[in-house]
N, C-alpha and C positions, 0 to 999 in steps of 0.2 A: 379956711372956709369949708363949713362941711358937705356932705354931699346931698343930695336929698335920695332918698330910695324908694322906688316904687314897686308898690305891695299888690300881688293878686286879692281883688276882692276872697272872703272868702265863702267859699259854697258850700250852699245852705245842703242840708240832711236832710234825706228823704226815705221815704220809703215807698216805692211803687205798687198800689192797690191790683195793680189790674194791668199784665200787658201778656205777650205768647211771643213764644219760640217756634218756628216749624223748617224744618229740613224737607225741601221736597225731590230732593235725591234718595231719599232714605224710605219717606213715609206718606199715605194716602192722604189726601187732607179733599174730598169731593167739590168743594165749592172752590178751591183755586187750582185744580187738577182739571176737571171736566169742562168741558165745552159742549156748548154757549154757556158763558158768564150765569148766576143767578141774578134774578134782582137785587138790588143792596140800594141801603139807605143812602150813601154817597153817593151814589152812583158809580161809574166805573173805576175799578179796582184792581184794574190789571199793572197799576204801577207797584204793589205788593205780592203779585204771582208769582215768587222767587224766593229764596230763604233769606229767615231772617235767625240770625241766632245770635249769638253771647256778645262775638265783636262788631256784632252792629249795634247790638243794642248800647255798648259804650262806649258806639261814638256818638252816639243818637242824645246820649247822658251826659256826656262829660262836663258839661256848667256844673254839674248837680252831683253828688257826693250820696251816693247809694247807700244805705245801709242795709236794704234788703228788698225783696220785692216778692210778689204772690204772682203767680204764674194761673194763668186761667186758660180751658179747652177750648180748643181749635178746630171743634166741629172736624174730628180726627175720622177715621175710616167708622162707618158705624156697624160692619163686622166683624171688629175686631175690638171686643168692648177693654181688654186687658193691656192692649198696645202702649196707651198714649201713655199711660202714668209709668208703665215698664221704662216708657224710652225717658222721661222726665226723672224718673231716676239713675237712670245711669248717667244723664247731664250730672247730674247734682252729684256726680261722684270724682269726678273732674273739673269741677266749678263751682265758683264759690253763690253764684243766682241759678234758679230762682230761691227764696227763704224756703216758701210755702207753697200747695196748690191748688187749686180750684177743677174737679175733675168731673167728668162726663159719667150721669147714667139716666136710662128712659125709667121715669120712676113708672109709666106705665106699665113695664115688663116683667113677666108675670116672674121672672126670677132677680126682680129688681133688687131683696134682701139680699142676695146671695152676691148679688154685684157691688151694694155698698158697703159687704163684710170685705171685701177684697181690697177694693181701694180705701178705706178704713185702716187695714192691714202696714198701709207703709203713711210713716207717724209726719210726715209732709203732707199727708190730704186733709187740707181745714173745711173742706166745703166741696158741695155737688152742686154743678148749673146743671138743667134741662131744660130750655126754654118751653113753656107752655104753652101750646095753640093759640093764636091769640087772631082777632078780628083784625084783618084789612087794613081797616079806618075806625072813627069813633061813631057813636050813635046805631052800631048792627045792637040787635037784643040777643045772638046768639052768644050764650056763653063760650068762655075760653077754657083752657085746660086743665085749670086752677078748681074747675068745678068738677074734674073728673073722677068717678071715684074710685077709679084704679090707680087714676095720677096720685091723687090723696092717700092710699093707703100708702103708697112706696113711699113720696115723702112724711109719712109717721111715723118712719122706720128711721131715718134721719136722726132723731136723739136716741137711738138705741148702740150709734156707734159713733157718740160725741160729736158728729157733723151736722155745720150749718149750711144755709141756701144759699144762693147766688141765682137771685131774680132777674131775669131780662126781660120783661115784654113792656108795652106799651103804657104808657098814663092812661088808657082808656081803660084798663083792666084792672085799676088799685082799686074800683070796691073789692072783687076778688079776693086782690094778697090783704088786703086787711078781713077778711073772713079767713083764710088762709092763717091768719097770724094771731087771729084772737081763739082759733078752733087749737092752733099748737104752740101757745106762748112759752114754751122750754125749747123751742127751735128757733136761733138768730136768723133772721134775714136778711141778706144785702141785696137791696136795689142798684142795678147797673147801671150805667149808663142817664143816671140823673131823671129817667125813666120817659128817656127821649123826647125831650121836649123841642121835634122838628118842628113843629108847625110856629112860627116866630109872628106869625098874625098877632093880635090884639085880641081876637076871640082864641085863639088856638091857645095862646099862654095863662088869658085870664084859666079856661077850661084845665090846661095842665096844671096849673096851680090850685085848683080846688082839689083835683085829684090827690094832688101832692098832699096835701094838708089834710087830707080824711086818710089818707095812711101812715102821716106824721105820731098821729093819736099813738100806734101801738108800738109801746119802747123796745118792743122785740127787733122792729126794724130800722136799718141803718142806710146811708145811701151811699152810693159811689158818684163823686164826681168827675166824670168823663164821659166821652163819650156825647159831646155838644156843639161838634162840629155842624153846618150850614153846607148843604150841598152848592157849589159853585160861589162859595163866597169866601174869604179870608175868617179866620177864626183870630177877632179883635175882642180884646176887653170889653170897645163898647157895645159889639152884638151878646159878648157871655155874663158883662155884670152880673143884669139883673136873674139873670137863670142861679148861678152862685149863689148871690146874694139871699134871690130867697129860698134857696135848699137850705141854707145856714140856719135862714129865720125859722122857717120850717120845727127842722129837726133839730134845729140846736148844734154845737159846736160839737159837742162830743159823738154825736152820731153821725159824722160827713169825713169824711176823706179823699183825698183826690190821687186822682189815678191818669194815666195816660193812653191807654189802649192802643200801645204802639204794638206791632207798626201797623195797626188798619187805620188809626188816627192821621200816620204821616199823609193820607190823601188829603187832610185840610190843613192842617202845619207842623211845623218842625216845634219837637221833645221842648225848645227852648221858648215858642212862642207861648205854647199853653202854660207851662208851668213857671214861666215869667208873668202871665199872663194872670194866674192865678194870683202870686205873689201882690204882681200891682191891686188885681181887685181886694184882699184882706189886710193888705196893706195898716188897713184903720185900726185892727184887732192887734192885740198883746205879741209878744211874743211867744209867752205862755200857749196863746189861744192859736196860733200860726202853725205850732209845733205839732199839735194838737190833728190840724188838719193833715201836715203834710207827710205827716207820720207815725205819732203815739194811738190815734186812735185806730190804725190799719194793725199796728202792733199787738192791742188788746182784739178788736175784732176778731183775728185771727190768730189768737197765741200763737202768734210768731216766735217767741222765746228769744228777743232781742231788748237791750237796755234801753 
């Protein structure tokens, strides 16, 4: 009689859009160094005030079979604009993550070329975040920082040394980045964070969804899906369906990618719930189209230079 043998599912390949490493024995990081706490969209986030690096992150991973990930700023010390990407390199010289990275410069500052010929220089930097000034709440008339024309000139300087965006602000601000994006169509952009659609109202979503859809238009832009946690609620399929769902419909399959934003994510759940979580919601799509999300298209996005 023979034996029957039981086989580990096997796990699925990924590639992580979107998470950070910080050592805070080592290195300044103001917002989880300093006290009082800042505001933050979670809320309190003193459960991540402690390092997180490599062997957390794979235990944080281990369902899930990495093939690479893109490493994005930690709002690092902001006098020392050379630090973060220094110390990001000498990881990557001792380990096999982050692939890629996403690095910090104020495109406002007035030697802002001079900054992203630097971090340009080591061939891991696909892309500069600088978050934009952005409004409170929805409905102020004051512009954000996306209008600014210092801001603007630094980011023009972006395709002069093959780097794309990494957009974070608000839904309230995508006229903006779609002025943004139709003024420098040879400069990629990714949308962070699904471009925080907190407000889970029935007026707050219909609103984040128009936004969403008038900066769908420009194919220069791509989105990141993460970053959709619910302050003080569980992060469940059925609170993030529909947010997924229609980025997808949105932007289409080939311009979404999903990301985990650990470890600031871990304040609303565990590496497994979201990207299980994921998994159940696309579930309906291809495989083809699945792969697409949870990694081929983070791959091209960022010439990652991964099969």
């Amino acid at each position: 009689m023979s034996t029957a043998i039981s086989l580990e599912p096997l796990k699925r390949l990924i590639v992580d859009s979107h998470h950070h490493f910080w050592d805070l024995t080592k290195n300044y990081h103001p917002w989880l160094c300093d006290e009082p706490p800042i505001s933050f969209r979670y809320g309190s986030y003193a459960a991540i005030k402690k390092n997180y690096l490599l062997r957390d992150y794979l235990q944080d991973t281990n369902r899930f079979k990495l093939q690479g990930s893109i490493y994005v700023e930690t709002e690092w010390d902001p006098s020392d604009s050379k630090g973060e990407v220094q110390y990001i390199n000498e990881l990557r010289k001792s380990q096999k993550l982050p692939t890629v990275a996403v690095m910090h410069v104020r495109l406002d500052d007035n030697d802002a070329s001079e900054k992203l010929e630097f971090q340009s220089s080591f061939d891991f930097v696909k892309s500069i975040r600088h978050k934009p000034k952005a409004n409170a709440q929805p409905g102020l008339a004051e512009h954000g920082g996306m209008m600014d024309k210092e801001w603007r000139k630094g980011f023009e300087t972006l395709s002069q040394f093959g780097l794309r965006f990494d957009l974070q602000t608000p839904w309230w601000h995508m006229k903006e980045a779609q002025s943004l994006a139709r003024a420098y169509p040879n400069t990629p952009i990714i949308i962070n964070h699904s471009g925080l659609p907190s407000d889970r109202t029935k007026e707050g979503i219909e609103a984040w969804t128009k936004a969403m859809k008038m900066v769908s238009e420009c194919p220069n832009i791509s989105v990141k899906i993460s970053g959709i946690g619910v302050p003080n609620k569980p992060w469940t399929v059925e609170a993030n369906r529909h947010v997924v769902k229609t980025l997808i419909e949105l932007f289409g399959i080939d311009r979404c990618m999903f990301a985990s934003n650990f470890p600031v994510d871990k304040i609303c759940a565990s590496f497994d719930e979201i990207f299980m979580g994921f998994e159940e919601i696309v579930s309906d799509l291809t495989e083809d189209e699945q792969d697409k999300l949870f990694r081929l298209n983070a791959i091209r996005t960022y010439d990652m230079g991964l099969e």
